[in-house]
C-alpha positions as CSV (number, residue, x, y, z in Angstrom):
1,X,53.0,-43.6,36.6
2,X,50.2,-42.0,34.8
3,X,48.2,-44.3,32.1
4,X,45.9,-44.0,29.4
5,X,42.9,-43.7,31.7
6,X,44.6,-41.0,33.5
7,X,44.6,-39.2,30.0
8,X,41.3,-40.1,29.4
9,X,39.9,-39.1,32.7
10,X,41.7,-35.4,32.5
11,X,40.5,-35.1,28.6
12,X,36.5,-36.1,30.1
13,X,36.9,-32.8,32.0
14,X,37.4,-30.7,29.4
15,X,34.1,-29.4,27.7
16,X,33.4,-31.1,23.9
17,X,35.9,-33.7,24.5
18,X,35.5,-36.5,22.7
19,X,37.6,-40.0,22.9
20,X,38.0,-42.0,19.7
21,X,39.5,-45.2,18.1
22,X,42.0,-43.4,15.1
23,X,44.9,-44.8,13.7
24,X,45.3,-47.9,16.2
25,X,44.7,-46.1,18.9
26,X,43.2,-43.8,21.3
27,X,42.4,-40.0,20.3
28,X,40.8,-37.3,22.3
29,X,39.0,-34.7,19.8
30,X,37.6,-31.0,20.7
31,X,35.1,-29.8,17.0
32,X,36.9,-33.0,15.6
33,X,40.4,-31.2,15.8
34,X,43.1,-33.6,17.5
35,X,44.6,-32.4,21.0
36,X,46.1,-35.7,22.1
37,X,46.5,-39.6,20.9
38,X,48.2,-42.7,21.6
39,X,51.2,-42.4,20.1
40,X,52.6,-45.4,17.5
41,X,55.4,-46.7,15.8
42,X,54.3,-45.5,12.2
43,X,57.0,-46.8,9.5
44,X,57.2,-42.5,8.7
45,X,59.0,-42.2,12.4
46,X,62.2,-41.7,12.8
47,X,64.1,-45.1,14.2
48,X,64.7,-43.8,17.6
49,X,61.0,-42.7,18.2
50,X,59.6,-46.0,17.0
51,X,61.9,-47.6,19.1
52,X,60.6,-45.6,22.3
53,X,57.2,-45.8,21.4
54,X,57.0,-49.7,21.0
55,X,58.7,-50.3,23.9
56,X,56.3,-47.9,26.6
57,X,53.3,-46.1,26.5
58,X,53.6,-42.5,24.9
59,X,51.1,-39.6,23.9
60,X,51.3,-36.7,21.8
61,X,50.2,-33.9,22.2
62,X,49.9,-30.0,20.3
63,X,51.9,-27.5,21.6
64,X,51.2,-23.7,21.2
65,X,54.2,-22.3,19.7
66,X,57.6,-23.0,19.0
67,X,58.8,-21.8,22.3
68,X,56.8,-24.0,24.4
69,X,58.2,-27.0,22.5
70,X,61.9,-26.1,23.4
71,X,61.0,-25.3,26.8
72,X,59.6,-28.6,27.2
73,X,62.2,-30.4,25.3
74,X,64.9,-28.7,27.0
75,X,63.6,-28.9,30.3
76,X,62.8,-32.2,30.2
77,X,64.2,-34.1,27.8
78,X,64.0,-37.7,29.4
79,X,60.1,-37.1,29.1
80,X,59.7,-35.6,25.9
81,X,60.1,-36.6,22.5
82,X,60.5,-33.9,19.2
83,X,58.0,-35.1,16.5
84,X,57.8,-33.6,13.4
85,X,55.0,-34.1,11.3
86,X,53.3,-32.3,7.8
87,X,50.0,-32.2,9.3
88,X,48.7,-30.4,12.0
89,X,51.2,-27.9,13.6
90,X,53.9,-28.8,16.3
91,X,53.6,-31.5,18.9
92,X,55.5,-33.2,21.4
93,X,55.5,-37.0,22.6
94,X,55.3,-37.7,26.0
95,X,56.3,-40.7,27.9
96,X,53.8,-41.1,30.5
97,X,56.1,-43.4,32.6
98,X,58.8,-40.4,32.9
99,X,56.1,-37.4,33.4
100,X,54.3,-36.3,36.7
101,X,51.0,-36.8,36.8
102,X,50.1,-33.2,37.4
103,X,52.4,-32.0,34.4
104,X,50.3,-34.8,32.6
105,X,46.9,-32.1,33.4
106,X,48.7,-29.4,32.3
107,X,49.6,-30.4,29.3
108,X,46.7,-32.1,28.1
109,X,44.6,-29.2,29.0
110,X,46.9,-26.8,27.3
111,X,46.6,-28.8,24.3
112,X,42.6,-29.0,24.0
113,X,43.0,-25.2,24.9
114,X,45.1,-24.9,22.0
115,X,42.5,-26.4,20.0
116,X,38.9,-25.3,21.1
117,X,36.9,-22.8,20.3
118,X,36.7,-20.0,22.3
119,X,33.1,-20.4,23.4
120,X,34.5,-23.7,25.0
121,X,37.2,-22.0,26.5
122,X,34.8,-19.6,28.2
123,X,33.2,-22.7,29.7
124,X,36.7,-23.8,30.8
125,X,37.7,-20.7,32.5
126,X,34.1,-19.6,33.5
């Protein structure tokens, strides 16, 4: 079952990654824009996603577009959570004790791709 040190280890691969303390939590930054964080049980949740995120470990992530998020949430829906949110774009929650540890990668990678600039992107793919 992957951890938070398994997300911190994949998000210390990717170039200008930076891990910070924000909003209780962990956060991994690229040029100070969010890619992924500890997900918690903010009183603005809906009911059923505080309830999953107080009881296990869960981290959300940005998704590309709208048509990766149904993918993911249709594909897997006993590892991924819809969160909707005013700030930021769309994201998904992930619980880490339902996902593979190589999907895990994938989408945190995605997400700081999502995120970074290109130059950093170059580095990534370069």
């Amino acid at each position: 079952m992957p951890t938070l040190d398994d997300v911190s280890r994949i998000a210390s691969r990717l170039p200008g990654s930076e891990e910070k303390p924000s909003g209780g939590g962990l956060a991994w930054f690229v040029r100070r824009k969010p890619y992924a964080w500890e997900s918690m049980p903010w009183p603005s949740e809906p009911e059923h996603v505080r309830a999953i995120v107080s009881s296990e470990m869960c981290v959300g992530v940005v998704v590309p577009d709208d048509e990766e998020k149904l993918a993911l949430l249709e594909g897997w829906p006993h590892v991924f959570i819809p969160w909707e949110t005013t700030w930021g774009g769309l994201k998904v929650i992930i619980r880490l004790g339902a996902i593979d540890p190589d999907h895990l990668t994938e989408l945190v990678t995605e997400s700081w791709y999502s995120q970074a600039p290109k130059y950093l992107r170059e580095q990534l793919d370069g």
